[in-house]
Structure formats: structure tokens, C-alpha cells
PDB file of the backbone (N, CA, C, O) and the ligand in Angstrom, with CONECT records:
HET     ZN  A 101       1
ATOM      1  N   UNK A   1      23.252  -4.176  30.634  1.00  0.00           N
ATOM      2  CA  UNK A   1      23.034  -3.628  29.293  1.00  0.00           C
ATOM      3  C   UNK A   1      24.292  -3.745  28.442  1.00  0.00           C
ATOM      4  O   UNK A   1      25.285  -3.074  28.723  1.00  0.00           O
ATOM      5  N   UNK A   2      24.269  -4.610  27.373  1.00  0.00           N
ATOM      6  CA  UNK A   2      25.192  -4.545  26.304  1.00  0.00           C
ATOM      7  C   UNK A   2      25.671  -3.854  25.231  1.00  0.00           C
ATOM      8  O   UNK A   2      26.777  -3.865  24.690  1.00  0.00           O
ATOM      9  N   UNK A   3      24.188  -2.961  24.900  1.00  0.00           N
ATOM     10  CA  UNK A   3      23.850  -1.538  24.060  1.00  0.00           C
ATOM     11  C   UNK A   3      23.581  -2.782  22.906  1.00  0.00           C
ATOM     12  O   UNK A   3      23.018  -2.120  22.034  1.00  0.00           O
ATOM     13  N   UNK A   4      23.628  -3.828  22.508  1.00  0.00           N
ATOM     14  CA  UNK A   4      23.265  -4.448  21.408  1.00  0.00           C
ATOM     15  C   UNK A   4      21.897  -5.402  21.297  1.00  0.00           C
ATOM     16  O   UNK A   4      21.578  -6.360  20.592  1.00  0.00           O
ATOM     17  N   UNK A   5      21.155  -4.515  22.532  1.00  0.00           N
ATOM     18  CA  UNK A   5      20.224  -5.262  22.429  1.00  0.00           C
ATOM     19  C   UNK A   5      19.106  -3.792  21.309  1.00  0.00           C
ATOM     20  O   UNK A   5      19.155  -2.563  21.263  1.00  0.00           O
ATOM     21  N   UNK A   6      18.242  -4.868  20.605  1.00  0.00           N
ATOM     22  CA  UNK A   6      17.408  -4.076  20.266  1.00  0.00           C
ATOM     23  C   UNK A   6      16.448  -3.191  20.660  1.00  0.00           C
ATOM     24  O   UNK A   6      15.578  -3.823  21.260  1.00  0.00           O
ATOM     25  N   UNK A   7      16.191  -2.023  20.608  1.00  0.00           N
ATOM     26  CA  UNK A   7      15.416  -1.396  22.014  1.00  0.00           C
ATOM     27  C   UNK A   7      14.137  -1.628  20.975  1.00  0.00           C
ATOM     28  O   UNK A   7      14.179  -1.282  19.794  1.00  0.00           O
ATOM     29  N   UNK A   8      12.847  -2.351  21.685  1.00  0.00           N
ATOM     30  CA  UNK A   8      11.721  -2.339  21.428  1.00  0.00           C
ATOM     31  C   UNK A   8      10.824  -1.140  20.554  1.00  0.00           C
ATOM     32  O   UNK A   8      10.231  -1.274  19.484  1.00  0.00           O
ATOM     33  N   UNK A   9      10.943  -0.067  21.325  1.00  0.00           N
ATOM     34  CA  UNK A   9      10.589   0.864  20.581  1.00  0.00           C
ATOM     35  C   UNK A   9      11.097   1.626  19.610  1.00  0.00           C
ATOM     36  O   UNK A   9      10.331   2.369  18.996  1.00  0.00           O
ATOM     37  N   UNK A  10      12.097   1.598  19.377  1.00  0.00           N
ATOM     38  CA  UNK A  10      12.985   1.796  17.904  1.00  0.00           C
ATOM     39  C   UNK A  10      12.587   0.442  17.094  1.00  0.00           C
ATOM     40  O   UNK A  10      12.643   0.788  15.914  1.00  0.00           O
ATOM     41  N   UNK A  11      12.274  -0.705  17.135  1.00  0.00           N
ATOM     42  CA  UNK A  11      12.136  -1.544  16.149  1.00  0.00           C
ATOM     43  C   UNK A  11      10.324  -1.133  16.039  1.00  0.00           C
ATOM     44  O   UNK A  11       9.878  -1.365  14.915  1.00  0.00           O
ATOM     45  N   UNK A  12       9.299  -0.579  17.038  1.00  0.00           N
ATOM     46  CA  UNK A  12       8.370  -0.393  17.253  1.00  0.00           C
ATOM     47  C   UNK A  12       7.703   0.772  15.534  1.00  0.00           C
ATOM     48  O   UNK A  12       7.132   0.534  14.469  1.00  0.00           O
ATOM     49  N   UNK A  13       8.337   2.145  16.352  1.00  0.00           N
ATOM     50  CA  UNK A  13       9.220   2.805  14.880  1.00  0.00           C
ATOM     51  C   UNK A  13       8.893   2.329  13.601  1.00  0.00           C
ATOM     52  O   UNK A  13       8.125   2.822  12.775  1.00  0.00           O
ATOM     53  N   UNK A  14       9.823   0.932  13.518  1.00  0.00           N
ATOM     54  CA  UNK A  14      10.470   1.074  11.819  1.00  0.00           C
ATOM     55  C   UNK A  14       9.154   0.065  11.515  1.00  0.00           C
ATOM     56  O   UNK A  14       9.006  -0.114  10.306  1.00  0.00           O
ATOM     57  N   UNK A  15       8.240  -0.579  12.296  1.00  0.00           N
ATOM     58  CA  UNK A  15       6.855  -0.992  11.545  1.00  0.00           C
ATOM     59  C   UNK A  15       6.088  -0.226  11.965  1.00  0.00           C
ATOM     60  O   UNK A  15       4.921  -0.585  12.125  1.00  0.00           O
ATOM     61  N   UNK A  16       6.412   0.807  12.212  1.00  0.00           N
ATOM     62  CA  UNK A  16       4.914   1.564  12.709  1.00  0.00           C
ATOM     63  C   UNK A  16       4.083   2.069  10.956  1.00  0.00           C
ATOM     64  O   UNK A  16       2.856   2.076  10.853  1.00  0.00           O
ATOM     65  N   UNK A  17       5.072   2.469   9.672  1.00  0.00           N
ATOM     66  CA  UNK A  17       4.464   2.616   8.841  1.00  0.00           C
ATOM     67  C   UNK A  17       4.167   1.840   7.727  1.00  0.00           C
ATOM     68  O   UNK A  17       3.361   2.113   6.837  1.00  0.00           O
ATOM     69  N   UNK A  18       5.051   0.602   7.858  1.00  0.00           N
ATOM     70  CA  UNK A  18       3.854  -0.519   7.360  1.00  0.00           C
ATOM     71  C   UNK A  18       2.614  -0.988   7.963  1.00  0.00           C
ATOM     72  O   UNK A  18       1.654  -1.411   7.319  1.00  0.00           O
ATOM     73  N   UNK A  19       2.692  -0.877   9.421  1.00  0.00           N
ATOM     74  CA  UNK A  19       1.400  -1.241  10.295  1.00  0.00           C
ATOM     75  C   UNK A  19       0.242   0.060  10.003  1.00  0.00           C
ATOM     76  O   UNK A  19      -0.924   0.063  10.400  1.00  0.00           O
ATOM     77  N   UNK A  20       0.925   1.142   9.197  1.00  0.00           N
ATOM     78  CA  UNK A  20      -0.410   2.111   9.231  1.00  0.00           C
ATOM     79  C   UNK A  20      -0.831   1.470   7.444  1.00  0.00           C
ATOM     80  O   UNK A  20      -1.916   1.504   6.863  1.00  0.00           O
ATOM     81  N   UNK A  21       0.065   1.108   7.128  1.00  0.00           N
ATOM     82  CA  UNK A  21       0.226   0.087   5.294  1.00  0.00           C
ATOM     83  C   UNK A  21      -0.494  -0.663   5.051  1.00  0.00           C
ATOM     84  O   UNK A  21      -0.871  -1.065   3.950  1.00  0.00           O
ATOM     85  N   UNK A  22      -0.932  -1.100   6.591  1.00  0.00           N
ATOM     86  CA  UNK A  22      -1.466  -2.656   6.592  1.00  0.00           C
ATOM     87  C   UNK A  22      -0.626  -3.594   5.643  1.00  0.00           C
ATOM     88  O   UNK A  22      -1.192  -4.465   4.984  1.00  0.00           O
ATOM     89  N   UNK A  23       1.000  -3.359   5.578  1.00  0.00           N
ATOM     90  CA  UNK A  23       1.681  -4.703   4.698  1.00  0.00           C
ATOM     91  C   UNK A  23       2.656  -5.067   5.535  1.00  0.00           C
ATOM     92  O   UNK A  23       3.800  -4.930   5.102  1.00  0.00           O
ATOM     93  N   UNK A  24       2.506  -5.546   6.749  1.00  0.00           N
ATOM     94  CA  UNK A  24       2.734  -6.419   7.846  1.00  0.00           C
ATOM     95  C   UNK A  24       2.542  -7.499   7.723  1.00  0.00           C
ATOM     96  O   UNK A  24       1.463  -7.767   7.195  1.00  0.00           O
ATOM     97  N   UNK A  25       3.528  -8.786   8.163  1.00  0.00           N
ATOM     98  CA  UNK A  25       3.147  -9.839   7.922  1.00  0.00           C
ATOM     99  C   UNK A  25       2.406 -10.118   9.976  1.00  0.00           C
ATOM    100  O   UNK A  25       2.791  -9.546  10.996  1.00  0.00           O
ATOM    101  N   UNK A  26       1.288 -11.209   9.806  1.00  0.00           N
ATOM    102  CA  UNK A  26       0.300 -11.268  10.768  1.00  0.00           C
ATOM    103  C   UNK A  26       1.167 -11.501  11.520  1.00  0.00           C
ATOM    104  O   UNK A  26       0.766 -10.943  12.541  1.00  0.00           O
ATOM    105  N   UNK A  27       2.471 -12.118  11.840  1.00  0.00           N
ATOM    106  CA  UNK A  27       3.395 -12.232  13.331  1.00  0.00           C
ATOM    107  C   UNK A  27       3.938 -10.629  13.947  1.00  0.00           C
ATOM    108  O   UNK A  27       3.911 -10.159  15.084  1.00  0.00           O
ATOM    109  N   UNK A  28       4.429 -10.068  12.616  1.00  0.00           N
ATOM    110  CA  UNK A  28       4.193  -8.672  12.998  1.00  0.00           C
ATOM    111  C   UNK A  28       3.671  -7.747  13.351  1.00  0.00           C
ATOM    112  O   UNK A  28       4.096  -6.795  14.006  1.00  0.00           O
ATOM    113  N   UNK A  29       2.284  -8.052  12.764  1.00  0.00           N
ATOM    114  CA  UNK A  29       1.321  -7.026  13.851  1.00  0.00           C
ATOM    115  C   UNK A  29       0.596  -7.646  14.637  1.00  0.00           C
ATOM    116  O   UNK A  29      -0.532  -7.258  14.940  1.00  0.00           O
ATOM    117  N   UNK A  30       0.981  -8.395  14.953  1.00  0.00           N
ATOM    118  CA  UNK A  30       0.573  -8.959  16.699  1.00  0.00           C
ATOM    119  C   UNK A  30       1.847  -8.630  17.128  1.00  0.00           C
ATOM    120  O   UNK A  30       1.864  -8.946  18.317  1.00  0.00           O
ATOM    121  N   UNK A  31       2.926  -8.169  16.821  1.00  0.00           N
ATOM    122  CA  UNK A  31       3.953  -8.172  17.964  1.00  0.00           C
ATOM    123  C   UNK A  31       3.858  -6.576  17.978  1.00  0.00           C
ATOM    124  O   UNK A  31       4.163  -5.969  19.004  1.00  0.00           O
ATOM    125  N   UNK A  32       3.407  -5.863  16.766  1.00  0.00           N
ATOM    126  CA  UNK A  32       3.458  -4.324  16.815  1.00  0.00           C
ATOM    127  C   UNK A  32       2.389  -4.143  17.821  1.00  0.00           C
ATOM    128  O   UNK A  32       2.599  -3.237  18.627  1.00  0.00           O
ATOM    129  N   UNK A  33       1.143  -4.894  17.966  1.00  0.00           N
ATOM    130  CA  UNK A  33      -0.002  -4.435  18.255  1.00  0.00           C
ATOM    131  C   UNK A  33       0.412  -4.486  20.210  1.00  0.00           C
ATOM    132  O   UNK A  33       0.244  -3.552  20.994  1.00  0.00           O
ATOM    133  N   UNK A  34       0.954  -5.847  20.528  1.00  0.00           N
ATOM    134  CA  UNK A  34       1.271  -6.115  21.872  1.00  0.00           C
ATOM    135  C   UNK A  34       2.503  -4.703  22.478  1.00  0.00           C
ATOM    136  O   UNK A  34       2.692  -4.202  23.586  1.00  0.00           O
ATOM    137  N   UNK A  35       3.057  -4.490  21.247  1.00  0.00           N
ATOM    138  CA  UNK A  35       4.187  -3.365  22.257  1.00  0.00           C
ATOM    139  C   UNK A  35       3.020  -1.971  22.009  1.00  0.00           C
ATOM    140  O   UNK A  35       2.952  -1.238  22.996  1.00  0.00           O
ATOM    141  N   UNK A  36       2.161  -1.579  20.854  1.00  0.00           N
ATOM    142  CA  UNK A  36       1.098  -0.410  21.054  1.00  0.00           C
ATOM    143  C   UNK A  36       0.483  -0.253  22.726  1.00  0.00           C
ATOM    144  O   UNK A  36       0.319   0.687  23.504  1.00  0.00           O
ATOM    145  N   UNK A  37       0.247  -1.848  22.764  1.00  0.00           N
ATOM    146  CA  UNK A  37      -0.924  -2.113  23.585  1.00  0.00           C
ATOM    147  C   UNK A  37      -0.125  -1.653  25.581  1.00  0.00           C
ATOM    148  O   UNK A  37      -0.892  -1.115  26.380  1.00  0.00           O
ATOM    149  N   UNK A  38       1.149  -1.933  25.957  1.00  0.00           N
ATOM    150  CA  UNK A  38       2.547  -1.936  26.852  1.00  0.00           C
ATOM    151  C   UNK A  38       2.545  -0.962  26.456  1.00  0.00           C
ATOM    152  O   UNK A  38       1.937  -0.308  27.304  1.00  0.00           O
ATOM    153  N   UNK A  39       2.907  -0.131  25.448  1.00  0.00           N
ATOM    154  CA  UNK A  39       3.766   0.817  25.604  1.00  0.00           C
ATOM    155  C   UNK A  39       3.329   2.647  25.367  1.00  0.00           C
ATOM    156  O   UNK A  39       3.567   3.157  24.272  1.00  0.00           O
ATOM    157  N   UNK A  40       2.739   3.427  26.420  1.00  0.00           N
ATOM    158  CA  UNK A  40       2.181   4.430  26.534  1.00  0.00           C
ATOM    159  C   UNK A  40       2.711   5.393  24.999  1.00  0.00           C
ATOM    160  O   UNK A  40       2.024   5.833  24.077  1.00  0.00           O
ATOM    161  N   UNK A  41       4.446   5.466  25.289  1.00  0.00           N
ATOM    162  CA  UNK A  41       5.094   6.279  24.266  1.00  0.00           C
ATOM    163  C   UNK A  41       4.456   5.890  23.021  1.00  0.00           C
ATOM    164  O   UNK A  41       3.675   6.706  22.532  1.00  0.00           O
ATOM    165  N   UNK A  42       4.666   4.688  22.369  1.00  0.00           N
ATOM    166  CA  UNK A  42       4.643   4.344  21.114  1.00  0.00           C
ATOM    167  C   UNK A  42       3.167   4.468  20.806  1.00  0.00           C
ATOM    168  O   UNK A  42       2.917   4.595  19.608  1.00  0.00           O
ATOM    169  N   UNK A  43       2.114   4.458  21.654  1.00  0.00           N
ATOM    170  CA  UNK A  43       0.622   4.230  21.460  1.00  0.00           C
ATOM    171  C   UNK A  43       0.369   5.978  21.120  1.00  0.00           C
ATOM    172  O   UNK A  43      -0.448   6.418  20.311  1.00  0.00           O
ATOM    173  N   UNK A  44       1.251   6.743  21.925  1.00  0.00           N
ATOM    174  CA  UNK A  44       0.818   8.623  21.278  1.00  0.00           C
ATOM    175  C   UNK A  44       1.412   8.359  20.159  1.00  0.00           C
ATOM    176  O   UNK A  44       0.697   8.837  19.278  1.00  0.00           O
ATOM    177  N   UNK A  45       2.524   7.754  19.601  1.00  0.00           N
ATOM    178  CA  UNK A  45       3.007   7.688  18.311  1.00  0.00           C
ATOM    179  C   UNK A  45       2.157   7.719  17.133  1.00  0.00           C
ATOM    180  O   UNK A  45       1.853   8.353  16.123  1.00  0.00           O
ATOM    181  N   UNK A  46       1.972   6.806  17.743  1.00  0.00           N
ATOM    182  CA  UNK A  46       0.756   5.696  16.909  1.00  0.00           C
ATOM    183  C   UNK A  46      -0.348   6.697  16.507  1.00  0.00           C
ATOM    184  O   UNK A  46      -0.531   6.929  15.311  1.00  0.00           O
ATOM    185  N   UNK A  47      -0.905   7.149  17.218  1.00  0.00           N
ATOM    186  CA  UNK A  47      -2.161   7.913  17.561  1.00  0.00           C
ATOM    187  C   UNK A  47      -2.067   9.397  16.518  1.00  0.00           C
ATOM    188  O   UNK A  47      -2.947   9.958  15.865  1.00  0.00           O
ATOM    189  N   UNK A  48      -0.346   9.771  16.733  1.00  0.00           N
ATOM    190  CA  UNK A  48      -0.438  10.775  16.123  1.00  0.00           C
ATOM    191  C   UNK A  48      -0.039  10.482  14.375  1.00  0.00           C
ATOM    192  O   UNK A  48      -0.452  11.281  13.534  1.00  0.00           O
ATOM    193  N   UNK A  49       0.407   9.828  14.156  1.00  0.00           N
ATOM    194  CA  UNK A  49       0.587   9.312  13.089  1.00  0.00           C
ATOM    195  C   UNK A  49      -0.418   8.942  12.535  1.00  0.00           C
ATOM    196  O   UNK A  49      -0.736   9.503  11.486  1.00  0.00           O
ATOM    197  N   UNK A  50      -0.986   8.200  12.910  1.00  0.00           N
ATOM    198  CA  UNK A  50      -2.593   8.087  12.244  1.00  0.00           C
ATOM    199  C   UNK A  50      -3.235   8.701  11.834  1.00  0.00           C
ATOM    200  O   UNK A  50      -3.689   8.682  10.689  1.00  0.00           O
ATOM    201  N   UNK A  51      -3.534   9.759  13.101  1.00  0.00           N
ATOM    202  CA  UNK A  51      -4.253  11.227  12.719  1.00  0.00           C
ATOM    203  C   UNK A  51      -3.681  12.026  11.552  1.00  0.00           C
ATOM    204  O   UNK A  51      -4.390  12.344  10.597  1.00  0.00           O
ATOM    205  N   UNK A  52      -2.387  12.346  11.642  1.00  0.00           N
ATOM    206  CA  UNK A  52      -1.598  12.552  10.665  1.00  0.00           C
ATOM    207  C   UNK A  52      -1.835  12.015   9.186  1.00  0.00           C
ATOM    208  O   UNK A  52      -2.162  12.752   8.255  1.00  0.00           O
ATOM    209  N   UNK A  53      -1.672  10.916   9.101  1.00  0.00           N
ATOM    210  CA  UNK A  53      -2.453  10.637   7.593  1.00  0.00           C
ATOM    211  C   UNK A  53      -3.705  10.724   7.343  1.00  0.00           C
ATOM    212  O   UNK A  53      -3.993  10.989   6.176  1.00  0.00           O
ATOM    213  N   UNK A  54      -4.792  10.541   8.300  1.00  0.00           N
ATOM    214  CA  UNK A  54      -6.348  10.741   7.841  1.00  0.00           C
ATOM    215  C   UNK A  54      -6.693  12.198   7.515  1.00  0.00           C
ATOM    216  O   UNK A  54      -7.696  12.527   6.881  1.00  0.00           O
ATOM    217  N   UNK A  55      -5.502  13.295   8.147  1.00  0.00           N
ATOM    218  CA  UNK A  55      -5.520  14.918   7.415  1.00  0.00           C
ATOM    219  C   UNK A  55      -4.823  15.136   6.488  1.00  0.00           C
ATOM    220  O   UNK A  55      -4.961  16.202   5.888  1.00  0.00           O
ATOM    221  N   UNK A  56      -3.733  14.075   6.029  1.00  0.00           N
ATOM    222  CA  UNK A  56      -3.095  14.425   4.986  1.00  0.00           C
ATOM    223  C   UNK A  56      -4.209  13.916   3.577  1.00  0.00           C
ATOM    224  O   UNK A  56      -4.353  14.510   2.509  1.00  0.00           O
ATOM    225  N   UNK A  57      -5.013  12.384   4.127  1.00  0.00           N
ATOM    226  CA  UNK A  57      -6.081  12.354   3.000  1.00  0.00           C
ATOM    227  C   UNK A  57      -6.694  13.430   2.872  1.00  0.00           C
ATOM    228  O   UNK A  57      -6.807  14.090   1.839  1.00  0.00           O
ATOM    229  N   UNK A  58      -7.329  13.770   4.433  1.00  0.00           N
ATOM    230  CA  UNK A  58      -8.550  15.136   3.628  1.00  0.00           C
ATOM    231  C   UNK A  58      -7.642  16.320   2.789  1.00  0.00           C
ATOM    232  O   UNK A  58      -8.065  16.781   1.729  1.00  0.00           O
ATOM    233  N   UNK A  59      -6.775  16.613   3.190  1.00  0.00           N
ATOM    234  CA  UNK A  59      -6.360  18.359   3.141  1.00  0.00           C
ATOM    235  C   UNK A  59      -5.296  18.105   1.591  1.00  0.00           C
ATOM    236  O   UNK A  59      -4.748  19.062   1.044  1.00  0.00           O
ATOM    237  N   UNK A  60      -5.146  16.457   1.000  1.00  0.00           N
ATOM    238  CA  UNK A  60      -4.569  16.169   0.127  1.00  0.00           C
ATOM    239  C   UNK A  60      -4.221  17.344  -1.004  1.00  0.00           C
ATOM    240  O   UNK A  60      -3.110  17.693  -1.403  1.00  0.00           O
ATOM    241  N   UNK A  61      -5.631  17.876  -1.416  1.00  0.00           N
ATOM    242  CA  UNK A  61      -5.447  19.225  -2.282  1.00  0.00           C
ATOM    243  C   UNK A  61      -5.675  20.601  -1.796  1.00  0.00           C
ATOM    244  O   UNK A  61      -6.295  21.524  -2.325  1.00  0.00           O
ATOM    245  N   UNK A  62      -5.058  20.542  -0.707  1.00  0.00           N
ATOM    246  CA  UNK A  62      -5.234  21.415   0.286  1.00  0.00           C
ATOM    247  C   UNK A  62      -3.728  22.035   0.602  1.00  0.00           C
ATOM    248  O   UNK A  62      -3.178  21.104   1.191  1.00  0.00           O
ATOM    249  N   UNK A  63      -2.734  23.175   0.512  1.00  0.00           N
ATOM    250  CA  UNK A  63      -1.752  23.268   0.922  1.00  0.00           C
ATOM    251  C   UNK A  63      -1.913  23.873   2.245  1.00  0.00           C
ATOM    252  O   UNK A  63      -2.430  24.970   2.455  1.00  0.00           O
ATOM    253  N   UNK A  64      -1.372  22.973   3.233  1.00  0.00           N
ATOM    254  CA  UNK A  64      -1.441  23.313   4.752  1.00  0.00           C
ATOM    255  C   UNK A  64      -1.110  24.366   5.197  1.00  0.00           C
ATOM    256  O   UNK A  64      -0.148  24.948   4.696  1.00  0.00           O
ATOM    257  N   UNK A  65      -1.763  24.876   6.192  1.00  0.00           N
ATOM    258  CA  UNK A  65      -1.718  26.301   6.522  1.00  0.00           C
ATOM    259  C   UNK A  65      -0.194  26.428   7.379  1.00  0.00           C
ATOM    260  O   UNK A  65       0.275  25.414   7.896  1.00  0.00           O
ATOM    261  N   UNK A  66       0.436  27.594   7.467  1.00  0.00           N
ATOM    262  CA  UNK A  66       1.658  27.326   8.359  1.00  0.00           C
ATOM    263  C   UNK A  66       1.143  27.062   9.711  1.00  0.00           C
ATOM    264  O   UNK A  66       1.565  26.039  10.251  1.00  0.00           O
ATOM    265  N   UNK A  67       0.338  27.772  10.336  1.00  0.00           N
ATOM    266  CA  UNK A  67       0.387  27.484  11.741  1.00  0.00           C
ATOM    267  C   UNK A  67      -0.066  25.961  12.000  1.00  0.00           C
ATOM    268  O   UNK A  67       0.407  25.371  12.971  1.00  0.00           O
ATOM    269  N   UNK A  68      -0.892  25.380  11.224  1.00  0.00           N
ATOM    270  CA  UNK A  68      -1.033  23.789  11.374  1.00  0.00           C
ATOM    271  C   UNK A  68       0.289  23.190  11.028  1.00  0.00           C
ATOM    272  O   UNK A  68       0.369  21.985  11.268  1.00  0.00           O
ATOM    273  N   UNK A  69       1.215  23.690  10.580  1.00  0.00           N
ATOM    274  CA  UNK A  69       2.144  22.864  10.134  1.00  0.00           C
ATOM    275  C   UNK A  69       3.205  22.796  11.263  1.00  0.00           C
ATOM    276  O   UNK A  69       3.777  21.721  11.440  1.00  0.00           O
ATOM    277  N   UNK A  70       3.577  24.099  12.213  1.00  0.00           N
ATOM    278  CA  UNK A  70       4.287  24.596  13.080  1.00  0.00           C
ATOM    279  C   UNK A  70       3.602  23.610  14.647  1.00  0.00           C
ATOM    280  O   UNK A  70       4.219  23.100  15.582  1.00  0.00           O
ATOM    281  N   UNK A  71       2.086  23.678  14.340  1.00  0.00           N
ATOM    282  CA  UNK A  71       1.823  23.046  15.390  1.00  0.00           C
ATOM    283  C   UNK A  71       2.069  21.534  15.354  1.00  0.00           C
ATOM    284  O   UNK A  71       2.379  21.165  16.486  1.00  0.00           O
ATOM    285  N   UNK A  72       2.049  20.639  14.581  1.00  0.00           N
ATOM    286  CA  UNK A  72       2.381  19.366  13.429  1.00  0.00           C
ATOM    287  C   UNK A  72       3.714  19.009  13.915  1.00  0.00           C
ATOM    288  O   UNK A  72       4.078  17.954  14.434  1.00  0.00           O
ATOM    289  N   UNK A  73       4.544  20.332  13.594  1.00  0.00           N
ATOM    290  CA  UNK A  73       5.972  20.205  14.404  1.00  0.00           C
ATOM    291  C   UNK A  73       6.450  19.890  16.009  1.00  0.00           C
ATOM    292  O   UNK A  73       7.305  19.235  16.606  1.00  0.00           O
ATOM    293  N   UNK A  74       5.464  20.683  16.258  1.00  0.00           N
ATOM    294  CA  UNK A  74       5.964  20.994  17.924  1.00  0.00           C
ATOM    295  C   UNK A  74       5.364  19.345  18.196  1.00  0.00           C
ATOM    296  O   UNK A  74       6.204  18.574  18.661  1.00  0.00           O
ATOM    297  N   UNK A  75       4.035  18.807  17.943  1.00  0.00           N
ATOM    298  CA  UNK A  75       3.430  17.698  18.116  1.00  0.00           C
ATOM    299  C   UNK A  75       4.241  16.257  17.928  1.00  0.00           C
ATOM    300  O   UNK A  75       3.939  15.177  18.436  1.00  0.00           O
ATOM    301  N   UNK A  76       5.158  16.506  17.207  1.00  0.00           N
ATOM    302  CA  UNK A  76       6.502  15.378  16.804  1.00  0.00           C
ATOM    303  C   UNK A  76       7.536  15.401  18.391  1.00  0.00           C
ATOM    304  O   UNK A  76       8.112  16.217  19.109  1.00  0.00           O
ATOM    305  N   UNK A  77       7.270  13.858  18.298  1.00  0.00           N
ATOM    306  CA  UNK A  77       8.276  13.706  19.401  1.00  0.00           C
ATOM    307  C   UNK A  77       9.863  13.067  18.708  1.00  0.00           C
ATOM    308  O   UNK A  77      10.104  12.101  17.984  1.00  0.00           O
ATOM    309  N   UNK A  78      10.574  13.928  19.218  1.00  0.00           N
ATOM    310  CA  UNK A  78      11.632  13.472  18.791  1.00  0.00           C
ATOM    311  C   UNK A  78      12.760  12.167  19.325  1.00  0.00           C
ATOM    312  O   UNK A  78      13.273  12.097  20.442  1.00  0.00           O
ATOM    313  N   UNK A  79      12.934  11.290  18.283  1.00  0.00           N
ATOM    314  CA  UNK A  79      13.425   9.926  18.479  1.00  0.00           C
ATOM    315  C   UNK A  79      14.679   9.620  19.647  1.00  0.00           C
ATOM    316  O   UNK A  79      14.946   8.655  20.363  1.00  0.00           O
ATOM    317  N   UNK A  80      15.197  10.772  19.465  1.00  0.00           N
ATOM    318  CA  UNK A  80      16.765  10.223  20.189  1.00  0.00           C
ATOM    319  C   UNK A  80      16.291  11.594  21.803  1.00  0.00           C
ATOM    320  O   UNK A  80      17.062  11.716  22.755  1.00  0.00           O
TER     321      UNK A  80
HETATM  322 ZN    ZN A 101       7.462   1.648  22.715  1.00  0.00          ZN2+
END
């Protein structure tokens, strides 16, 4: 290990929210889709993030309740 290699799932990460954008170019999300597909961590990512915006559409004019928000929190995995 050199520490300068790119770790997969940190570059996984920084397209995960153009890949929810759909403004990925097509080499990119075949390479996002192949590390989703390998990689257990990044696929709950994925999963929760998703979910995450399809309640932020509904609840849009909705100000979130605290305990959904606290639970929202605890549900975040943290990067480092
Ligand atoms: Zn990963």
C-alpha cells in the first residue's frame, strides 16, 4: 500500500450523487454500477440515499419531524 492509490469506495461516494442525477457519463455508471453491484458497503449507501431523496420528494412541503430526522442521523454511516 502506497496510500496513493484511490480507494474505490471514496471515488464510489463522489458519483454516487450524480448517479442518483442520472448526469453520469455511460462509462461511469457502468463502473458505479459494477462497484454497487461488489460492494455490500456502498450498495446500503446507495440504498439509503435513494430512499432518502424519494422522502425528501414526498415530505418536500413537509417540515420533518425531529425524531425522523434523529433517526436519518443515526442511519448515516460515517465516511472516515
Ligand atoms: Zn464500495
Amino acid at each position: 500500500m502506497t496510500g496513493i492509490e484511490k480507494d474505490p469506495c471514496a471515488h464510489c461516494e463522489e458519483m454516487m450523487q450524480p448517479y442518483l442525477d442520472h448526469t453520469l457519463t455511460e462509462d461511469e455508471r457502468v463502473e458505479a454500477e459494477a462497484h454497487l453491484d461488489a460492494c455490500d458497503w456502498c450498495r446500503r449507501r446507495y440504498r439509503f440515499e435513494e430512499s432518502l431523496r424519494i422522502y425528501v420528494r414526498q415530505a418536500a412541503d413537509e417540515p420533518m419531524p425531529d425524531g425522523l430526522k434523529r433517526k436519518l442521523a443515526a442511519l448515516r454511516i460515517p465516511l472516515n
